[in-house]
Each structure stands twice: as structure tokens, then as C-alpha cells.
N, C-alpha and C positions, 0 to 999 in steps of 0.2 A: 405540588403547586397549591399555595393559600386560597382559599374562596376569596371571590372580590380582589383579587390583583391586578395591577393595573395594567392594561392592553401597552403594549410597545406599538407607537407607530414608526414604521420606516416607508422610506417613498425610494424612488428610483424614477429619476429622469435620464431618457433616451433619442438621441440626437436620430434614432430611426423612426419606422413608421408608429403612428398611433393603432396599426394592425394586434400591435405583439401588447396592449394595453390591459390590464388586470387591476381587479383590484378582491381581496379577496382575506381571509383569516384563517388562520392553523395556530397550534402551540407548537414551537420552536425552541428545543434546548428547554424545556420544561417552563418556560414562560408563553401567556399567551401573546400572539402578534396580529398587527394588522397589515396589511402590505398591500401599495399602490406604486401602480408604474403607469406612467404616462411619458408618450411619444410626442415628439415634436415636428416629426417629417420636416429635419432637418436646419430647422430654425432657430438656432442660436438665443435671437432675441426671445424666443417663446420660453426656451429652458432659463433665460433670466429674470422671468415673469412667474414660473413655478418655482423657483429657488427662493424669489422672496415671498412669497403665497405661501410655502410649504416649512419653513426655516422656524415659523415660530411653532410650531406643530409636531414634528418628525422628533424621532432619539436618535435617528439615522438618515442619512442619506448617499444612495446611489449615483454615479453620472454613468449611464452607457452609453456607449460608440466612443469617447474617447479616447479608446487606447488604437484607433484605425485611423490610419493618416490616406482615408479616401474623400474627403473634401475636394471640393472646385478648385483648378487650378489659381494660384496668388490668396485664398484662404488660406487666413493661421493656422499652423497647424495642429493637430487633435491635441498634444501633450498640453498647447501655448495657451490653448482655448482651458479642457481642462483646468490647468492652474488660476486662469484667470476669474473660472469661475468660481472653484470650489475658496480661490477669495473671499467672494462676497459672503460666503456662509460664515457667522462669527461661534454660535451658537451650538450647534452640534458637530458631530464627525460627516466627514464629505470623505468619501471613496470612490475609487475609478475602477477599483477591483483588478487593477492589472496584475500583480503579484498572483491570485488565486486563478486568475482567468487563464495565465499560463501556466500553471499545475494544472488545473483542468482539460485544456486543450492538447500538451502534452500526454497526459493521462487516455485522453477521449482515443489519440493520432494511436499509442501503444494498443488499446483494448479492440480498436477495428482491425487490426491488423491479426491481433491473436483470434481475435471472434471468425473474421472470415480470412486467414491462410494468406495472409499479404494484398489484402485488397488493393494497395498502392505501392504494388513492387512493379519498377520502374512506369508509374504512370507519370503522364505529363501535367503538370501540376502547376496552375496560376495563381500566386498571391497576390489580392490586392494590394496587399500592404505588407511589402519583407521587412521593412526598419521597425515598423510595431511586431512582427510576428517575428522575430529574428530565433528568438528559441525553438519556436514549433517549426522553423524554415530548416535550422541546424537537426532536428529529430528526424525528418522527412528526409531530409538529403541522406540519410540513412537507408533509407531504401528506394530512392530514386536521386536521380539524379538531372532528371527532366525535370528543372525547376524555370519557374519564370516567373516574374516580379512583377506589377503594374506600379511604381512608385512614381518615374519618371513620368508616365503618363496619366496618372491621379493627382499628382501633387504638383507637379509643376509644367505640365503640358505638352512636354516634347512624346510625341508619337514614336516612342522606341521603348519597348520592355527589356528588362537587365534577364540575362538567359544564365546568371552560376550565383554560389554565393558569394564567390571572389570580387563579381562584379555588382552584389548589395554591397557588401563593405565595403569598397573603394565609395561608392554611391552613397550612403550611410554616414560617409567621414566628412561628405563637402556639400551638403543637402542644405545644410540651413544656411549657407550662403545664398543658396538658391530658390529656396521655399519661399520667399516673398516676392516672387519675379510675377510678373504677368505680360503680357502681350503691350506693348507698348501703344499700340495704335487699335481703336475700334475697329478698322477695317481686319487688320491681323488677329484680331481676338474672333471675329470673326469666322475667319477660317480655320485657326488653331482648336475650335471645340467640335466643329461635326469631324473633325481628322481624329485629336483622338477619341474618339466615339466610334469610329469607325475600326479602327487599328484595335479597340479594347473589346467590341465585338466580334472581331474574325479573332483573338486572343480566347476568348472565352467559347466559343464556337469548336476550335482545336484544340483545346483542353480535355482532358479525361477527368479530371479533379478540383475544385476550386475551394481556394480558402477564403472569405468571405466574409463580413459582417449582414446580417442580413437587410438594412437598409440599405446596403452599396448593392443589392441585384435588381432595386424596385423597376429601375427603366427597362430591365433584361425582360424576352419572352419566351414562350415555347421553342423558336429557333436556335438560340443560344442556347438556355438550359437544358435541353430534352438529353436522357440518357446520362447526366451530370452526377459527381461526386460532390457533393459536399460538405466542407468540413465548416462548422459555426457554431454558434449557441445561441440556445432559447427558443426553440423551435415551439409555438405554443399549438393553440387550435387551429388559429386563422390562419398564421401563418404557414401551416400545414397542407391546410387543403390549396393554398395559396401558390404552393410547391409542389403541389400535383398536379395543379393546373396547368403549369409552365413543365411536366414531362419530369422533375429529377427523380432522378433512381435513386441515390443512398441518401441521406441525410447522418454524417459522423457531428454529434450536436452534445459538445461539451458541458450544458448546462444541465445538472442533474434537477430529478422530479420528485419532490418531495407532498406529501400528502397527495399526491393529485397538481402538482402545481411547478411548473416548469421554470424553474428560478436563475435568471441568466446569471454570471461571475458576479456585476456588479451590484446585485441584486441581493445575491447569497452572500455578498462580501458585507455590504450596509444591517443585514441580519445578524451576520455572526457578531460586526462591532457593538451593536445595541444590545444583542441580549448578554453577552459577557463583558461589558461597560470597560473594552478593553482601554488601558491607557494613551491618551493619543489615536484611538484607534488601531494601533499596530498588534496585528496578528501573528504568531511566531510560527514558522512551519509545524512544532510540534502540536502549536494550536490546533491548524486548519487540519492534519493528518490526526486529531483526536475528532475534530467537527464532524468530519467528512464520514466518518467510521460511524459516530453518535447515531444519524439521520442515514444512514446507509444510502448515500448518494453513489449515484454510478453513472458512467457515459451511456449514451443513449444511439444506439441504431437505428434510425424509420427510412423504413421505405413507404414514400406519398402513392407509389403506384406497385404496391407490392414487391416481394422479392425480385428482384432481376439482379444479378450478377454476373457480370461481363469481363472476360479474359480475353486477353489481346497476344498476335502471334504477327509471324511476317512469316514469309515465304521465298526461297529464291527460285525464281526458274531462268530458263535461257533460252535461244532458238535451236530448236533439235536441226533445221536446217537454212540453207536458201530461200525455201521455200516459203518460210515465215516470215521475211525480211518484205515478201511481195505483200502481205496485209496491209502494209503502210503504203496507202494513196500514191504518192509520187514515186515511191519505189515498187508499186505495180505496174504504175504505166511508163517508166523508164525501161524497167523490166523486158515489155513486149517489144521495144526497138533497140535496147543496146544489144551489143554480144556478149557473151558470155564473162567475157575478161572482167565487165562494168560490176556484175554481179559478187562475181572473184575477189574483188577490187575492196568492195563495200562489205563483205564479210569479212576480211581482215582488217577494215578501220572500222568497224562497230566491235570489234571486240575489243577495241581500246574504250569503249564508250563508258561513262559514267552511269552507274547505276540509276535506274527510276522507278518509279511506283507505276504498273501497270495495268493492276485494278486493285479497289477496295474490296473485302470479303465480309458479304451482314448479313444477318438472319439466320445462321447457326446457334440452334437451340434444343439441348440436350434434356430427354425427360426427365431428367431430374432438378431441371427449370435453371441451370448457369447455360449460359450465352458465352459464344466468342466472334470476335471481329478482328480483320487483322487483314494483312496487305501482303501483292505479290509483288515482289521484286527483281526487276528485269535485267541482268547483265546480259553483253552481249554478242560471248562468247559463242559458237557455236561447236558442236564437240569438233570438229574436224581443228578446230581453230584453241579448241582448248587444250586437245593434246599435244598440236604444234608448239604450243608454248611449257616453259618449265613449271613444276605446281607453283611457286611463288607469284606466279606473273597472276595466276585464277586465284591464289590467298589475298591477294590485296582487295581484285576486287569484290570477293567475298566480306572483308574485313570492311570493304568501304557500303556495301551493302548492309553489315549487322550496323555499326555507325548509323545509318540511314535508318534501321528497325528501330534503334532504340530512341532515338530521337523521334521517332513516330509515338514513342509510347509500346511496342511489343515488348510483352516477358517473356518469350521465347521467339526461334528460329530457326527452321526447316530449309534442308539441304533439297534441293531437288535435279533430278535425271544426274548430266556430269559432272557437278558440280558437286555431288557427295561421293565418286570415288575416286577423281583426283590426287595425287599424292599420297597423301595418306589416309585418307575419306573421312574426314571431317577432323581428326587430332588435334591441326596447327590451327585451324580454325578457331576450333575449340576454344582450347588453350587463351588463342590471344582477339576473342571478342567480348566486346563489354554486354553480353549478352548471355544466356544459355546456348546449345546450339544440336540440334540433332539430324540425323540422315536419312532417317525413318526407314532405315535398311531391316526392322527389325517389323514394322508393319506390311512391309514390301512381301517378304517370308509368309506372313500369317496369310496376307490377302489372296496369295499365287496357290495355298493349299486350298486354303476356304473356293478358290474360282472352278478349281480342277475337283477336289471333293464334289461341287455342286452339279460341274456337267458331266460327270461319271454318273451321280444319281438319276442326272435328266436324261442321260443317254439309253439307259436301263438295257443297256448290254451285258452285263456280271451275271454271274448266276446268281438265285435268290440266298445268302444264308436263312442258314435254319437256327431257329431259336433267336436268343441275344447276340449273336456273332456278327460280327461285323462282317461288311464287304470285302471276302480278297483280293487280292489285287495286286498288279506285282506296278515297281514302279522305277524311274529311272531319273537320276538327275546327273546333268548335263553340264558341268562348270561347278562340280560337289567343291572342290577348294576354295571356293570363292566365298565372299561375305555372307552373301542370300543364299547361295547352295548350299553350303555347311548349314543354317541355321534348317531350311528345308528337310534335309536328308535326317536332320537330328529328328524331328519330329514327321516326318514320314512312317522311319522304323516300328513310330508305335501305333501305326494303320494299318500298313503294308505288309505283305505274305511277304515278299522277298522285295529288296532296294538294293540296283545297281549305283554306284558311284563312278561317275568319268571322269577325268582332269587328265592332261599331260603331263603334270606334276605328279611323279609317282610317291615321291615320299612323304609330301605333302596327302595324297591318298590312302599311303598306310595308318599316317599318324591318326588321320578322324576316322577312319574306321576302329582304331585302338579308341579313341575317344569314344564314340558311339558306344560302343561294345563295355565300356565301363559303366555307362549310365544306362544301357539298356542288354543286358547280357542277352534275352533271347532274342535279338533282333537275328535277323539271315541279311547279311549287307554281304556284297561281291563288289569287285573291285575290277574296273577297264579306264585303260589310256584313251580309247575309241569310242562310239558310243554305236558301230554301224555292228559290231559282233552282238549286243545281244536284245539289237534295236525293235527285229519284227516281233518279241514276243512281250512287250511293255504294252501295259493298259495303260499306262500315264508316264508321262515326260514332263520334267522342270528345266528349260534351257532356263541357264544366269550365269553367261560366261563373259558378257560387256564385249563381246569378241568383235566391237566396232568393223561390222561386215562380211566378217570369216565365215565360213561355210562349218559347222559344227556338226549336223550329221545330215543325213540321206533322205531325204523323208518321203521319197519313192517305196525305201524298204520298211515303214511303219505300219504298227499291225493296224487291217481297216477298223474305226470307231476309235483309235487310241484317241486320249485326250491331251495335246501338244499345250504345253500354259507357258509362255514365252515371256518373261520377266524381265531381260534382258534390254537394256536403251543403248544404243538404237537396236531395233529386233533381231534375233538370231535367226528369225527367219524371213523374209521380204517379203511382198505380195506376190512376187513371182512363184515364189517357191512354194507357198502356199496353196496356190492356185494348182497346183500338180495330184492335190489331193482332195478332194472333194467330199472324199467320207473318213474323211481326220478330222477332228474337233481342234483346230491353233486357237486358242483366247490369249488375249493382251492382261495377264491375271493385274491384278493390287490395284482394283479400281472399285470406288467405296462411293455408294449413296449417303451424303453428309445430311446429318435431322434439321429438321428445320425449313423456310424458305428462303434458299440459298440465293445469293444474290451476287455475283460477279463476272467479270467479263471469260467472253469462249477461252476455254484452255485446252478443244478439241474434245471436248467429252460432252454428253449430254447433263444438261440443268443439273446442278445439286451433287455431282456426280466427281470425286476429284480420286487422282492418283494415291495409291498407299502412303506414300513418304509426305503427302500433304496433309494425308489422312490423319496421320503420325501424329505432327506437330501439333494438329487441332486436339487430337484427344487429348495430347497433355498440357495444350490450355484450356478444355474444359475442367479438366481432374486438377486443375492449381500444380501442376507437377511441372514447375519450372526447373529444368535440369535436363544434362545435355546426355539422354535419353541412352541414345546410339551412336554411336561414333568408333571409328577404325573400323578394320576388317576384319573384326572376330564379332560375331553375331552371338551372343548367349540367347540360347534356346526358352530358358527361363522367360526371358522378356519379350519374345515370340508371342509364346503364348500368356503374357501379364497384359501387351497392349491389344492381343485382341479380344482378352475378357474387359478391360479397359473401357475399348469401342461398341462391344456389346452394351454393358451399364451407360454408356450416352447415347444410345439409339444409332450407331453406322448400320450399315447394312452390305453386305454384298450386293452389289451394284448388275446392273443386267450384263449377263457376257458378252464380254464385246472382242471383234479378232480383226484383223488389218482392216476390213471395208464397214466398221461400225457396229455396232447391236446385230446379238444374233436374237432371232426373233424365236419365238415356240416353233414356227413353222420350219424355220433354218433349222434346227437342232433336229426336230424330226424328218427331215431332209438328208441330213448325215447320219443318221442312225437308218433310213432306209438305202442309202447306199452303201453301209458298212457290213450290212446284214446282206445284200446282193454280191458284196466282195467278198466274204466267207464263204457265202455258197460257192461262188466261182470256184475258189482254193479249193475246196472241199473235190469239189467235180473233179477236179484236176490232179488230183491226188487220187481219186478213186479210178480214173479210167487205166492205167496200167495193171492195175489189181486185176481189173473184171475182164480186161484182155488177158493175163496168164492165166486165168479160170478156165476162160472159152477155149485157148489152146490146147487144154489140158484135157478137156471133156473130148475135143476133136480126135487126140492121141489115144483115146482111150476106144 
């Protein structure tokens, strides 16, 4: 650069707030510049007043917010205004930057997505403006599909948002027939502005994402914004802390920072044309993709209120019986007066019932500081009613359930109790949800060992090993062929002194013990159709037979202190039978203390407190791991134990044992360990008195 060269001035007028106003100097492309931007908080006539103020002055000039068609309903709109203005400029180049502003935005939409792992895979996402944004609407539908437009209700007042892109383009095609409409009468004008005001703030409110100029949020406040994505340019100082006032989490802000200086499209577009005195102003892509590289411009990520990163999940559950049907008000106190039939009656028409959201799930927050939120969804199936019916009849309304997830905004989707073994426990599912989808049959596994592992420890019945040796132990699983029992018994082997395997399926039983026996050659696995032969000498039991009420084993003949971990929905063994044994440890195993403070409605567990398979679904929306996890009835052991080291890195926790009648407390546990310890004594007695009887007669004879 020459000493004494002349300063380039370029100005930039913007149809937003006088917030984002600069004015300020750098060398630019090796020339030095001056640069001023001045807002007009939306006043038209003011930007006609700096046009001609600034015209004989500038080498360049900027117009920003024109390329956003978010004006008052029956204003020109943004393209109409633009041209009419950049008119009156005879004298230098006028630019709206819309060319570079969507390279930019496009670019900025790519780079959050690789920076943070899909931050907008399938979020629900409102544009103010699809007919201006129509590229960056076509890149996003890319990875979501929860799109929604606010044109109709920006631009020409009708209170309805366009929900696809099929429906901007139809919209798009017949608009400026329509763009100069207003309300015909002052009274209707009237009413027409707090309706959509109202319809654009419950829009923005239910949104995950917003695409935005930032003079169209100025009315918005911490209600609307809070926890918000959004996508924009030019985020400076003010308007900075301006966005942390009002709550937004991400800021994806297309306008790159040069020297220290946050240069919106039209901004950086009126720069480039001044200092390479391009002809006409027209910039040629190879132009801008040499600029852009020169000045090492890049898109920009802030968070106004630090990192927070929020993954979104849905959940299905159903009612395990009748009995849950009586929580709802009118059908408790019908309940206590009809008979039985009325009951009968109303669980086979709820299970025709259309899926609903039956609480919201917030405040899940993993140490590693990503957050998830996400909803449970209620079909109304109950098992007796879901196996009455064939899988297809529970595929739909599963399918009409992920529909419902993904329109909420989850990136993934958790099978839960009978609803993930169904048919073919989650496969068809799978297959045909626009969603990911998993059964969490593989955290189920990990949680049922982690529960029984922990009250073997607390019961301190084992003998002590010596050294580094693990606790022996023999152990026995109960429905081994099954999804969760195979995946159990795979990873018992590598605990356990000896594992029995049960099923009535014999050759089903040979075959995973041939499996077993490949991946773990020293394991000692035995093989029963029964589980009552070699039931009283197991320290530990995994019932997971789904045996919807069958009677599986004997638990009269269970060794006293065994630890029963019953996995099984509905239980393999009831409260009655339970109750027969007082110094058995039954825990209800795969129930997980979720990090964070949990926030959703009872689901029969204590606060914060959720089933494995719900458990599931969260760890793999915290971990970004959208993908349909677990599914079918083969359990890989491998992913047993991936999602509980998984759950460990986001703080889950084993949750307090809990067995038909609730939490066992320290004192319960040491409760059955002093009765387990009085029933061995007894055996022991009982065993010895014959002995010391043939002694005594012997010494008599003698």
C-alpha cells in the first residue's frame, strides 16, 4: 500500500435497529477503508434521507434487511423497496448483498452442522421469510424436515404458517398478487395485527430454531427466545449481549469478523465492490471464493449464555394396566361405581386411541454440559390388549407416534415396556419411521447386571476374595433365549464362577451357549429347560422371559440372600410371590438416576429416576448418536456394554433398588441379609441333627 492513499469510504444503510451501528477503519484487500453503518429502526423515509446525505461521499454503498420480506402486512415488499431505492443512487454502486449473503448463510447452515454433529437434525425450524431465504430453506430441508414459514403471516397478514417447501413454492408463485392486500376496513385492521402477533409468537415459542434478520426479533422477549437457535448475520457487541438478555442459546451468524469487526453480507458486499472498483459492481463467484479465502472470513458460533447444547428425544410408553386408566379424574370415579365390564370396555376402546404427549422431559444435563429434552408419548394399548391384537395393529400406532416425535422436533425415539417386543421388537418400526428408533433392550441388559452386581455387594453375603479376584458367584438366567437374557448371560460369563442358562427352547439353548463358548472359551455355562433343578444353589437370578404372568420358577426353593433381578414387563414374579420370601433380595433391575434436575410427570419411579430403555434413548441424545441403536431380538453384547460406558461419561447412575413395594432402603437390605443369615443357620441345623444322632447311637452301642 502507497503512503498517503486515499481512504475508501463505504456506508451501509440498514432497514434494522440503530443497535448493530458502527463506524469504524481497517485496511481491506490492501487498501485502507473507512466503514459506517447506520440503522434506521425501520423507517424507510430515514434510509432516504442517508442515501442522499451519503451519495456524494461513499465509493460504495450497502442496503441491509432488504433481501427479508418481514415488513408490516400491505408494505412493499423488501425486493420492491430495495430497487426503488438503490434508484435514487446515480453516482456510486448500491448492493443488497443478496448473492454473497446466501453463500454466506448457506456456508454458515454447512459449518454448524459439521462443528457441532447435526445441531439441526430434524429441528423444527421457522423462517421468517422462505421466499427470501428459499436457498438456505432448500439446504436445511436437508436435514430436517420440520420446516415452517412465517410469509403468509409477515407479509400479508393472514394468521397461518406454510408447514413444507411444496407449500412456499405454490405460495412463492401467487404472492405478489397478493402482497399489496391490506385489511380493507380499520376495524379489520384492527383485529388482523394482535392475531398475527399472536399466532407468530406461539410460532416462535415452539420452535427449536429460527431463521431471522435480526431487526424482525426486536418485539420478541425472553419468553419467546429463551433456549433458541439462531440462524442470522451480524451479530455485533450490542446486539450480543442484547441476545443474552432475551435467553438464545446458539447464535449460527453468517457474517464473518474481520480485523475485530463484524461485517454483515451487505456490508462486506459494498467493501468488496469499492475496493476492486468491480465493473457495475458485479462480483463473480470466483471473485467472492478468492475474497473470502484473502481476509480468512469464516462463520461464526456464539453462545450469548455460554455453551448449552440441547438434544431432543421422544419416548413411547403405554399403560402396563387398568389400573392406570383410573389416574384420569372421571375414570377414577366411574371406576368406584361401575362393574367391572365398564372397565373391560374402556381398555379395549383406548387402545384404539390416538397417540398424545403425556409429559414434557427438561433439565437433563450431562457433565459434559449437552442437555436433552424430549417427550413421552402415550399410546393406549395395554399389554393384555396389545397382544390381543396382531403386531401391525401396535405398528401403526407406533408409526403414528414417531409422526408425532418428529413433528415435535425429536432426533431420536425410544421403544418402551410392550411396545419394543411386539412382533418383531422394533425392526418394522424401524424400517418405516421417519425417525431413528430404538428399544433400549440393550441398556435394559447392562442396568439388570449393574442392579444385581450392586445388591450382591450390599448384601455381603459372598465370601471375601483374596487379592485382586473378583467375587464368585454362581448365577442363573431365566429366559437365556430371549433378547435381554442372551445379552445378560453373554456378559455374566465374564463375572460369574459358573452360569446356568434356562429356556424351553432347547436348541435355541445350545446354539448361545456354542456362541458364548466362542467369545468366551473359559466360561462354565450349563444348560436347563427348568430353572427349579438347579435353582436353590444360585447367588443370583436374571428372570427376562416377558412370560406375560407364567409362573417361571419356584421361589420357595431359592437359596436364602439370593439376589432375584426381575427384568421382565410385566414381572415374572408378582407381589404375592414375592412376599413368600422375605430373605430374597427381587429388585425391579434397569432403573437409572437421569443427571441433572429432572423434570417430568410420575412414571411410577422416584424424581429423576427412569427405566433403562428410557435411559437408552437419552444417552444417545446426549452423545449426538442418532441411530436406531437396538432393535430385534438379538442383543449384541458389545453394545451392552458401549451404552453403559456411554451412560457412565453423561453422569446416569444406578438408581436406588427398588422391588414390587418401592425403594429398598439401607435398612430393608439389612433386613434380608439378617433373615438370610437366620435361614442358613436353620439349614445348616437341619442338616447337622441326623449326623449327631448316628454319633450318639453309636457311642450307646458301643
Amino acid at each position: 500500500m502507497q503512503r498517503g492513499a486515499r481512504t475508501i469510504e463505504v456506508v451501509g444503510i440498514g432497514i434494522g435497529s440503530h443497535l448493530d451501528d458502527a463506524d469504524f477503519t481497517l485496511t481491506f484487500l490492501g487498501k485502507p477503508m473507512r466503514v459506517r453503518r447506520f440503522g434506521t429502526d425501520g423507517s424507510v423515509a430515514k434510509a432516504e434521507k442517508l442515501l442522499a446525505q451519503w451519495e456524494p461521499k461513499a465509493d460504495a454503498i450497502g442496503l441491509g434487511g432488504f433481501n427479508d420480506e418481514c415488513g408490516p402486512p400491505g408494505a412493499p415488499g423488501a425486493s420492491a423497496q430495495a430497487a426503488r431505492l438503490a434508484k435514487r443512487v446515480k453516482r456510486v454502486p448500491v448492493t443488497t448483498g443478496q448473492r454473497l449473503d446466501e453463500l454466506l448463510h448457506d456456508w454458515a447452515l454447512r459449518h454448524a452442522q459439521a462443528e457441532l454433529g447435526g445441531c439441526l437434525h430434524n429441528a423444527k425450524v421457522l423462517f421468517f421469510s422462505g421466499t427470501s431465504r428459499t436457498a438456505l430453506a432448500n439446504a436445511i430441508g436437508d436435514v430436517t424436515q420440520n420446516l415452517y414459514f412465517a410469509d403468509p403471516l409477515l407479509q400479508i397478514g393472514v394468521p397461518k404458517l406454510l408447514t413444507s417447501l411444496d407449500a412456499l413454492g405454490v405460495y412463492a408463485s401467487g404472492a405478489h398478487a397478493v402482497r399489496e392486500w391490506v385489511p380493507p376496513t380499520p376495524r379489520l385492521h384492527a383485529l388482523v395485527g394482535p392475531l398475527t402477533e399472536h399466532v407468530l409468537r406461539r410460532a416462535v415459542k415452539t420452535a427449536s430454531a429460527l431463521v431471522a434478520p435480526l431487526h424482525a426479533l426486536d418485539a420478541l422477549g425472553l419468553e419467546e427466545l429463551a433456549g433458541k437457535t439462531l440462524v442470522t448475520a451480524g451479530v455485533g457487541e450490542a446486539r450480543f449481549a442484547w441476545l443474552a438478555d432475551r435467553g438464545v442459546n446458539l447464535v449460527v451468524d453468517a457474517a464473518p469478523c474481520v480485523d475485530g469487526h463484524v461485517l454483515a453480507p451487505e456490508l462486506l458486499d459494498a467493501m468488496i465492490v469499492a475496493a476492486t472498483a468491480a465493473p457495475d459492481g458485479e462480483i463473480t463467484e470466483d471473485g467472492y471464493l478468492d475474497v473470502l479465502g484473502r481476509i480468512g472470513a469464516a462463520p461464526r458460533l456464539l453462545w450469548p449464555n455460554g455453551f448449552r447444547r440441547i438434544n431432543r428425544f421422544a419416548f413411547v410408553i403405554h399403560p402396563l394396566s387398568q389400573e392406570y386408566f383410573k389416574k384420569i379424574e372421571p375414570v377414577e370415579l366411574l371406576s368406584r361405581v361401575s362393574p367391572p365390564i365398564f372397565m373391560d370396555t374402556l381398555e379395549k376402546v383406548l387402545a384404539y386411541a390416538k397417540p398424545f404427549v403425556y409429559s414434557r422431559v427438561t433439565g437433563i444435563r450431562s457433565p459434559t454440559g449437552v442437555e436433552a429434552e424430549g417427550w413421552l408419548i402415550s399410546v393406549g394399548g395395554t399389554p393384555k390388549e396389545i397382544m390381543r391384537h396382531s403386531p401391525e395393529f401396535t405398528y401403526r400406532r407406533l408409526l403414528e407416534a414417531a409422526d408425532m416425535a418428529k413433528k415435535l422436533g425429536a432426533q431420536i425415539m425410544g421403544l418402551g415396556a410392550f411396545t419394543k417386543v411386539v412382533g418383531d421388537a422394533g425392526v418394522s418400526v424401524a424400517k418405516r419411521a421417519p425417525l431413528p428408533v430404538t428399544t433400549g433392550n440393550s441398556y435394559s441388559a447392562s442396568g439388570a447386571l449393574w442392579a444385581a452386581h450392586d445388591a450382591l455387594l450390599r448384601l455381603n453375603l459372598l465370601p471375601r476374595p483374596r487379592g485382586r479376584r473378583r467375587v464368585a458367584f454362581k448365577a442363573m438366567v431365566v429366559g437365556a433365549t430371549g433378547a435381554i437374557g442372551a445379552a445378560c448371560a453373554r456378559l455374566l460369563v465374564r463375572a460369574a464362577e459358573e452360569v446356568y442358562l434356562v429356556s424351553p427352547e432347547a436348541a435355541k439353548l445350545l446354539a448361545l451357549r456354542d456362541s458364548i463358548l466362542r467369545e468366551t472359551p473359559d466360561a462354565k455355562v450349563f444348560l436347563a429347560a427348568h430353572a427349579d433343578r438347579h435353582i436353590a444353589n444360585m447367588d443370583m437370578i436374571v428372570t427376562a422371559t416377558s412370560g406375560a404372568g407364567k409362573k417361571v420358577l419356584d421361589i420357595t426353593q431359592v437359596k436364602p440372600g439370593c439376589v432375584i433381578t426381575d427384568v421382565a414387563r410385566p414381572l415374572d414374579l408378582p407381589p404375592e410371590e414375592v412376599a413368600k420370601r422375605p430373605d430374597v433380595l427381587v429388585i425391579e433391575s434397569g432403573e437409572i438416576q437421569l443427571p441433572g434436575d429432572v423434570r417430568m410427570k410420575n412414571i411410577g419411579l422416584p424424581k429423576g429416576v427412569a427405566y433403562a430403555c428410557l435411559a437408552e434413548t437419552i444417552v444417545l441424545a446426549l452423545e449426538g448418536r442418532f441411530e436406531s441403536f437396538t432393535v430385534g431380538r438379538q442383543i449384541e453384547w458389545e453394545k451392552v456394554r458401549e451404552i453403559y460406558r456411554l451412560g457412565l461419561k453423561h453422569g446416569m447412575k444406578l438408581a436406588a433398588i427398588s422391588g414390587v413395594n418401592g425403594v429398598y432402603s439401607d435398612a430393608d437390605i439389612r433386613r434380608v441379609r439378617k433373615l438370610a443369615l437366620e435361614a442358613r443357620q436353620g439349614v445348616v441345623a437341619k442338616r447337622a441333627t441326623p449326623a449327631r444322632t448316628a454319633r450318639a447311637a453309636a457311642r450307646v452301642a458301643a
